[in-house]
C-alpha positions in Angstrom: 0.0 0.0 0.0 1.6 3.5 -0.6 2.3 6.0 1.8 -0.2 8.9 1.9 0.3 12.5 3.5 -3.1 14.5 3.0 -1.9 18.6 3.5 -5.3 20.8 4.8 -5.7 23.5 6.7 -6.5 22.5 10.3 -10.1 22.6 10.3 -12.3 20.2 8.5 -13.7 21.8 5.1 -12.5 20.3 1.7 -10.3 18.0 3.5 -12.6 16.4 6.2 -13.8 13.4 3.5 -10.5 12.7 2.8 -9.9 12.1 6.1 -12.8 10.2 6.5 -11.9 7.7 4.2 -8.6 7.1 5.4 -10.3 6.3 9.2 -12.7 4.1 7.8 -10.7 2.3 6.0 -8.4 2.0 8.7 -5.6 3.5 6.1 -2.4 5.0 8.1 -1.4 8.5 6.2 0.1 11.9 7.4 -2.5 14.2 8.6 -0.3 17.3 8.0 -2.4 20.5 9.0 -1.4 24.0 7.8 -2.1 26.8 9.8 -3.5 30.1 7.7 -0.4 31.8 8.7 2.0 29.6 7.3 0.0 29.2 4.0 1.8 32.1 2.1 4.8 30.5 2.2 3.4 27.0 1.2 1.2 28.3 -1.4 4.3 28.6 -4.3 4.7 25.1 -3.5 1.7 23.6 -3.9 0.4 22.1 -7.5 -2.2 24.3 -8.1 -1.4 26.8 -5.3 -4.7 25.5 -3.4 -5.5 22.5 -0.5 -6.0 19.9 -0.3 -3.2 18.1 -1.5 -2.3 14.2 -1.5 0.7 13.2 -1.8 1.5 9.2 -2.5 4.9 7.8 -1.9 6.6 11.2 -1.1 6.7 12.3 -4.9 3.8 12.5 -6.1 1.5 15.3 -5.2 -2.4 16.0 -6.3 -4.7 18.5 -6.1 -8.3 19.0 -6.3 -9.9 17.6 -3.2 -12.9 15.4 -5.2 -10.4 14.0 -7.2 -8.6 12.5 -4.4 -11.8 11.9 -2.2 -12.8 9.5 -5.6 -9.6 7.8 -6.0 -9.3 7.1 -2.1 -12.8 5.4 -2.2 -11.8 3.6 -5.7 -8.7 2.5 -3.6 -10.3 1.5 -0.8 -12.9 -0.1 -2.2 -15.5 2.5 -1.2 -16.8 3.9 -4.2 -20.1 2.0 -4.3 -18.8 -1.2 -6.5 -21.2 -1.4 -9.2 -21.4 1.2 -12.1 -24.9 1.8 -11.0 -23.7 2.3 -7.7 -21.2 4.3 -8.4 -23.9 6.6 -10.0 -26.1 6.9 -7.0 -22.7 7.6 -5.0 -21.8 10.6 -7.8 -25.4 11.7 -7.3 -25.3 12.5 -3.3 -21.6 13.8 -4.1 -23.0 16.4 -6.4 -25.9 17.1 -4.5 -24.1 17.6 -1.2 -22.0 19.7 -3.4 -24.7 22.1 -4.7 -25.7 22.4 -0.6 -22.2 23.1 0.8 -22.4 25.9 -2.2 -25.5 27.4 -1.3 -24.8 27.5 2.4 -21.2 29.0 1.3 -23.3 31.9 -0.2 -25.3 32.4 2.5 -22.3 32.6 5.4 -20.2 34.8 3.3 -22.6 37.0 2.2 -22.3 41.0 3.0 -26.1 40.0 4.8 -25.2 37.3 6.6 -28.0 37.1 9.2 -30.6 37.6 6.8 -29.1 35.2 3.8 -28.3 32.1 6.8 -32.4 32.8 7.5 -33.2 32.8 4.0 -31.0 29.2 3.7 -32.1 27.6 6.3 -35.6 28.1 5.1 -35.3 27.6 2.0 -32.1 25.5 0.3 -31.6 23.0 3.2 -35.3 21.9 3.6 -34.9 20.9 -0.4 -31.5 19.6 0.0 -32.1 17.9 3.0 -35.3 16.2 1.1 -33.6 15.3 -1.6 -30.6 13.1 0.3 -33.4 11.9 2.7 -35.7 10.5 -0.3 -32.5 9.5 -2.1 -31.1 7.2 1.1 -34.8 5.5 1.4 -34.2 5.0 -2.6 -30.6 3.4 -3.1 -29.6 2.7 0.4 -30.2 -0.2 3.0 -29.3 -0.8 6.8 -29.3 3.1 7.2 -26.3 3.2 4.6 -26.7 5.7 1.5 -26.0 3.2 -0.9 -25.8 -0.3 -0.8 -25.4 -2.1 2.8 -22.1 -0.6 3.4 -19.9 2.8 3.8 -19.3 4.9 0.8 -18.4 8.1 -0.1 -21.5 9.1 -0.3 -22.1 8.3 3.6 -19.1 10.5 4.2 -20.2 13.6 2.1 -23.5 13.2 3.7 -22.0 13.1 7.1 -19.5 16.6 6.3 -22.5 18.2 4.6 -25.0 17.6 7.5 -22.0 18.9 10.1 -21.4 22.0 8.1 -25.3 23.3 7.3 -27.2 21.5 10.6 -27.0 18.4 12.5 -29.7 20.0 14.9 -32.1 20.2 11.8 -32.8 16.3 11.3 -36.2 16.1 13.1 -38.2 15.7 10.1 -35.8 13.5 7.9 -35.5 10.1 9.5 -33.4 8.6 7.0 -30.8 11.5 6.7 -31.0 10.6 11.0 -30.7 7.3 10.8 -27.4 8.0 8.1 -25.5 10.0 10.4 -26.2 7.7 13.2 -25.1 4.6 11.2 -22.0 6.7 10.2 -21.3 7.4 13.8 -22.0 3.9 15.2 -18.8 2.5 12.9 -16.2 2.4 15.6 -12.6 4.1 13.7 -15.0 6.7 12.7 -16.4 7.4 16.3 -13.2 7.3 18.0 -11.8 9.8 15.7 -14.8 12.0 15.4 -14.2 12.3 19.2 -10.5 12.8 19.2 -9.9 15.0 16.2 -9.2 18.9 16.9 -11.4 21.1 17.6 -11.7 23.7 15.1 -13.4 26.9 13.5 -14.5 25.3 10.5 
């Protein structure tokens, strides 16, 4: 197996799925964690300039954190097996992706208060319906897909932490996800020992 070093910032963001998928799959790698203020002097040597980056066997280095959040799950065997599978798995990554974008709009925006209203009204109530309907449809055993963990359980799980864990009253399956996730023991004893962070 090679030898993995994931660079992030230390919070959770872009990188957290990556992370997730090296727990689960009980994968050792370098968790190395870059503080903002040491950034400037990282960024020229970087691929791209941006994080996350993976690098395999001390030489070679990629960018783009979906890229390496697919080929973990490929290589760990996580990436939903069938081709069908792997098309309900690239449907709750996209979808989670269009929710982390609209809650992004909504926290950054010059109106904060009254754009996070305006979200949680609106955009995670449809999100949040979507994943829930879309776990009763491909998943069993409270997994997304299949009967066991795939990316898509982890994207699910960083999406729900990001917009509102406290917001899963009226989405039983979504609940029943994150508990599932939870339940799998790597994954609880680093979800309780990981830093604490901002974001």
């Amino acid at each position: 197996m090679p030898k993995y070093e994931l660079h992030y910032f230390n919070g959770r963001g872009r990188g957290e799925v990556c992370r997730l998928l090296f727990v689960a799959a009980g994968q050792a790698f370098t968790d190395t964690r870059v503080e903002q203020a040491e950034w400037p002097k990282l960024k020229p040597k970087m691929p791209q300039e941006t994080l996350p980056v993976l690098t395999i066997d001390g030489k070679t280095q990629v960018s783009q954190s979906l890229a390496i959040a697919r080929y973990l799950a490929r290589e760990f065997k996580m990436d939903g097996g069938s081709s069908l599978q792997q098309l309900f798995v690239d449907e709750f990554v996209s979808t989670t992706l269009d929710l982390f974008t609209a809650y992004a709009k909504a926290a950054f925006s010059p109106n904060k208060e009254e754009e996070m209203k305006k979200f949680k009204s609106e955009s995670l109530p449809k999100y949040y319906k979507i994943l829930d309907s879309s776990i009763s449809s491909y998943g069993k055993n409270g997994f997304a897909v299949g009967s066991s963990l795939t990316l898509a359980d982890l994207f699910v799980h960083t999406a729900l932490e990001a917009t509102g864990l406290d917001e899963l009253k009226d989405y039983k399956n979504l609940k029943a996800n994150r508990d599932k996730v939870e339940s799998i023991d790597k994954i609880k004893k680093y979800l309780a020992s990981r830093p604490k962070t901002a974001f």
